[in-house]
C-alpha positions, 0 to 999 in steps of 0.5 A, spaced: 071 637 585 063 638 586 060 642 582 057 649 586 050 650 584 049 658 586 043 659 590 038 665 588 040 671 591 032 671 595 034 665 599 040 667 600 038 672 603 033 668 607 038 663 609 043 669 612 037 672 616 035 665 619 042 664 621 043 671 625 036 670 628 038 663 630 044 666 633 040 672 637 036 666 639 042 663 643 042 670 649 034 670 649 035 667 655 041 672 657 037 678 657 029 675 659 033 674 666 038 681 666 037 684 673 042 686 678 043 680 683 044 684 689 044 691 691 053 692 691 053 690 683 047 695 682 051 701 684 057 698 681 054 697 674 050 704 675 057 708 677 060 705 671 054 706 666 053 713 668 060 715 668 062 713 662 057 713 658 055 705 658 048 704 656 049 697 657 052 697 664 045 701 667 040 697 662 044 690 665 039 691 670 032 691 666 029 685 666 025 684 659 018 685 659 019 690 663 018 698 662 022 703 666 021 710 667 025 715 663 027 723 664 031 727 663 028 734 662 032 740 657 037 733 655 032 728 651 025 731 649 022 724 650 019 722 657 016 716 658 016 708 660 021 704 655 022 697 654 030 695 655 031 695 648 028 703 647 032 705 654 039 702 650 037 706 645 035 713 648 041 712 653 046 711 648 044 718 644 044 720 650 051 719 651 053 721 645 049 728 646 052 730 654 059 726 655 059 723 663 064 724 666 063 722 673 057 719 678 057 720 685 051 717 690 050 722 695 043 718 699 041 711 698 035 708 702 032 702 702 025 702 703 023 695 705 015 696 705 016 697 698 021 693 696 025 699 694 032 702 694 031 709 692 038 712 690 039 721 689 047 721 686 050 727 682 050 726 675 057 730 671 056 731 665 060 735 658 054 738 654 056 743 649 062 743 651 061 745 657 060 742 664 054 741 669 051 738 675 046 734 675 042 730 680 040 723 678 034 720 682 034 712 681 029 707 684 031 700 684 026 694 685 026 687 689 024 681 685 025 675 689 033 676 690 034 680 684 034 687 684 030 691 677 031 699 675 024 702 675 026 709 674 031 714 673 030 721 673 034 726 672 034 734 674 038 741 673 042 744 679 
């Protein structure tokens, strides 16, 4: 039998926290590259995320580094540019705010000049119990092959 000599409570701490950030460390590579790889997985992630109330699905398609504009007037005070991370944040106190229920795209167009595709869609959400329409503006930016979100806005009906 080997004697245990008990570690301070500091270091062991210390050693708890280096090992989860090592094991951040292992998807580092994941999120840098998160883009959507083409324009079909895009709108099959956004119908998801805005359907169900997955944040994950729609920030899937936000690279890190990159700030994406946010608006969501009379549902969210803030409106602004948000990193991945913040826009996970707000869309899933969003969520739990308004319940989605459905996302339908209404227009899509593909503006090649701009390397854009900007998409209108109707947004059904739960807010107060409640149902409502909303329209949602979605504007998607090429890089390279990929496909990032640069924007989503939201307005009344």
């Amino acid at each position: 039998m080997t004697h245990r000599i008990p570690l301070s409570e500091a270091l062991e701490i210390t050693m708890r926290l280096s090992m989860k950030f090592a094991a951040l460390l292992l998807f580092v590579p994941l999120v840098a590259s998160a883009q959507f790889r083409d324009l079909d997985t895009a709108m099959s992630n956004l119908k998801r995320g805005f359907s169900s109330g997955d944040p994950q699905a729609i920030v899937a398609g936000m690279a890190s580094g990159d700030k994406v504009m946010l608006q969501f007037p009379g549902l969210v005070e803030q409106s602004d540019f948000f990193g991945r991370d913040q826009a996970a944040y707000l869309l899933d106190g969003l969520f739990n705010k308004v319940k989605p229920t459905a996302f339908e795209e209404q227009k899509a167009v593909k503006s090649t000049a701009e390397q854009q595709y900007h998409i209108t869609g109707t947004w059904t959400i739960q807010n107060a119990g409640k149902a409502e329409t909303r329209e949602l503006y979605i504007t998607l930016k090429q890089k390279g092959d990929s496909w990032s979100v640069v924007s989503i806005r939201s307005a009344g009906k």
